[in-house]
Structure formats: structure tokens, C-alpha cells
N, C-alpha and C positions, 0 to 999 in steps of 0.2 A: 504494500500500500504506500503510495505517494505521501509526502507530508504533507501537501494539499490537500489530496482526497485522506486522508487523517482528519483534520483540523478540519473538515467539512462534516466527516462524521462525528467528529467528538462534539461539535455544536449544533448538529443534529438531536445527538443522545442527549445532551445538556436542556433542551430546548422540550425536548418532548418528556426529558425529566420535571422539567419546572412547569407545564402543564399541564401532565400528571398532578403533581403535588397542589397548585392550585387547585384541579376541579374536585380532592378529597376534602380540602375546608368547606364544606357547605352548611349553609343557615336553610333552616327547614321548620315548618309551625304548620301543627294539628288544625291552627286556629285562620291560618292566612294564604292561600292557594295565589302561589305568582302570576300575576296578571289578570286576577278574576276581583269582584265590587268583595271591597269588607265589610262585613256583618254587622249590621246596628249596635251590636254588645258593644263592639268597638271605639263604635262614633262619640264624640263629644255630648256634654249632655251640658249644653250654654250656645250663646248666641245663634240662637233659633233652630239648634241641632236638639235632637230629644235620644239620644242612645244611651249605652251604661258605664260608657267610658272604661270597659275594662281593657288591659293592655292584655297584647293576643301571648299566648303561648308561643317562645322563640329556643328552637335546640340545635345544636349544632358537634357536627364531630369532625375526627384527624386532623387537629391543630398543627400548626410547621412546629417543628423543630426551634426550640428556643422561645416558646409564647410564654409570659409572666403573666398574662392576664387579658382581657379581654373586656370591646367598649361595646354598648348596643346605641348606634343612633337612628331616630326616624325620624325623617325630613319631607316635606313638602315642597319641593322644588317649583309648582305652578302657582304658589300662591301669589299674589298681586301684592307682591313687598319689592319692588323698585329690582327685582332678580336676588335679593337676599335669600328669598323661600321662605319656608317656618318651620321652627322645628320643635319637634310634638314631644320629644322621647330621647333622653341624654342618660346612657346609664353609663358609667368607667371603675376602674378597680375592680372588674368581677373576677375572682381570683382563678386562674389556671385550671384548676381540678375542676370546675366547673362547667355542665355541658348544657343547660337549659334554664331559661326565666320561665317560670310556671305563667299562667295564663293569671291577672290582676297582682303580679309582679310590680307595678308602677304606681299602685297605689299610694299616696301623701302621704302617708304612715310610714313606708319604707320598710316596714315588718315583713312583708313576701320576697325581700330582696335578700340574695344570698349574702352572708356575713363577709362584714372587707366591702361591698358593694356599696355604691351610691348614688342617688341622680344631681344630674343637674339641672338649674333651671334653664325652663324651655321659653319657649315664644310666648306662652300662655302669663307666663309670669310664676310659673309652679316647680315643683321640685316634684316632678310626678308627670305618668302618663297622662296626655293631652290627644284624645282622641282626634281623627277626622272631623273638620267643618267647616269645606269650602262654604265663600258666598255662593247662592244659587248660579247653575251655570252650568260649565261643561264640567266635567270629572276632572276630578285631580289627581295627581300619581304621592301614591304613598310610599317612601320608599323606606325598608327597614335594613339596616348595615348593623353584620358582624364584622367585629374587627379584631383580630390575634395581635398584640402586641407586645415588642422587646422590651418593656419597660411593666414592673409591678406597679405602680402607683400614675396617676394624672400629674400631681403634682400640684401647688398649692394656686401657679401663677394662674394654671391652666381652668381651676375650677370656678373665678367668675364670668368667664363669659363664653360663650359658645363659640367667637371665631377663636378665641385661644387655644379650648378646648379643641376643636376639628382641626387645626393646624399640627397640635402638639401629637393627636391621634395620629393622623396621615404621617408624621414624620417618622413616627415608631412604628405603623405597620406593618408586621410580617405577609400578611395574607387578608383577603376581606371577602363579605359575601351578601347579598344583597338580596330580598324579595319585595316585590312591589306591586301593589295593592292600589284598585283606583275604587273614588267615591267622589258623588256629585249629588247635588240636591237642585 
């Protein structure tokens, strides 16, 4: 074998090793079918939305190699915030040995959330899940992200605000995984 055709193959195998190992991280929920309307349970229950506001059941398995911990966020990318979005659902610190947020995980309480775990606030103004509640109109895409990262803790700078937050995450990500859920009223 040539060292060309080597060095062609080895970033062949390199290549189709690394997505491999991405498509084993996957976010997965009982509660949220990727690309189908989210369930009333779901929905916000304020500004003219009437659902139960409970956060969906979120699991996920085969973390990379080197994850300390793990963020949950879900963002509203359509909403009519100048392209900021909104974001519904900010969990960070969930610690490593961990593979799932039970279904009313986001609760204000923060009692369903695994120990080490905590949110932050969202768009809503809350430290807790913030269901679905476009203005009336076309559907909005929900989007929910796992995130594997090299770092155990958010860190203090990172937990008042959510571009510090999303920055500090993306910087640390090993791996992430996304399902996305649309709702319109």
C-alpha cells in the first residue's frame, strides 16, 4: 500500500470511526417523537396556552469517552425574539452516571432532578421547565439538546445567563443530540 493510499485509508477509518461514535450518543423520550406536534401535558399552562406544563421524559445512552457530565437544553429557535429564540428548559451538572430526566423533571421545586443537577433560568423568567406557547400562528420547532461534556460542573460565571451558559456548553462538548418537536396554536 502506497502512503497515499494509507493516509487515505486511515482517514477513511478515522472518519467513519467518528460517525460511528456520534450516531451511538443519542437523546431519545417515551414522551417526544422527533418531528411529530407535542402533547398538551407538555404545553405551557400561561399566556393563553392551557396545558400541564410537565417536562417530557428525556434518556439517552453511549456517552464519548471522557463525559463528566451532561446539559439538557430546549430552545425555541422560531420564536419572534429579534433571532434570539427562547429558551424553555436549561438543565447543566447532570452528573455522568446518569442516563435519563424522568418525565416532570423540571419542575420549580427541582426535587425530580437528579442530585448535582440544576436548572437554569429560562426565557420565562423561571428556574424550571417552561413548556410550548407560541403566539397563535404557524408551528414552532421545539428543539431539545443533549449535550456530553468534558467538564463536571457549568461553573459559576456561566450560570446567570443563558448566552454564557450555551457558549460555555458548546465549548466543552464532546458529543450532542437533538429531538425536535413542533406546536402551534
Amino acid at each position: 500500500m502506497t502512503r497515499q493510499n494509507f493516509s487515505t485509508f486511515a482517514l477513511a477509518a478515522l472518519a467513519r470511526d467518528d460517525a460511528r461514535g456520534a450516531a451511538t450518543f443519542q437523546l431519545k423520550s417515551k414522551d417526544l417523537i422527533d418531528g411529530e406536534r407535542i402533547a398538551m401535558k407538555h404545553v405551557y399552562n400561561a399566556f393563553g396556552c392551557v396545558g400541564e406544563n410537565l417536562s417530557p421524559e428525556l434518556s439517552w445512552d453511549n456517552p464519548p469517552p471522557g463525559t463528566k457530565s451532561f446539559a439538557v437544553l430546549a430552545h425555541d429557535p422560531d420564536a419572534p425574539t429579534g433571532g434570539a429564540g427562547f429558551w424553555h428548559w436549561i438543565v447543566v451538572d447532570i452528573p455522568a452516571d446518569i442516563r435519563n430526566l424522568k418525565q416532570n423533571s423540571g419542575a420549580a421545586s427541582g426535587k425530580n432532578l437528579p442530585i448535582g443537577a440544576q436548572m437554569l433560568e429560562t426565557d420565562f423568567a423561571e428556574k424550571a421547565y417552561g413548556g410550548p406557547c407560541p403566539p397563535p400562528g404557524a408551528p414552532h420547532r421545539y428543539v431539545f439538546t443533549i449535550y456530553a461534556l468534558k467538564i463536571d460542573k457549568l461553573g459559576d460565571a456561566a450560570l446567570g445567563r443563558t448566552a454564557i451558559a450555551g457558549f460555555t456548553i458548546e465549548q466543552n462538548a464532546l458529543a450532542k443530540s437533538s429531538l425536535t418537536g413542533f406546536f402551534g396554536r
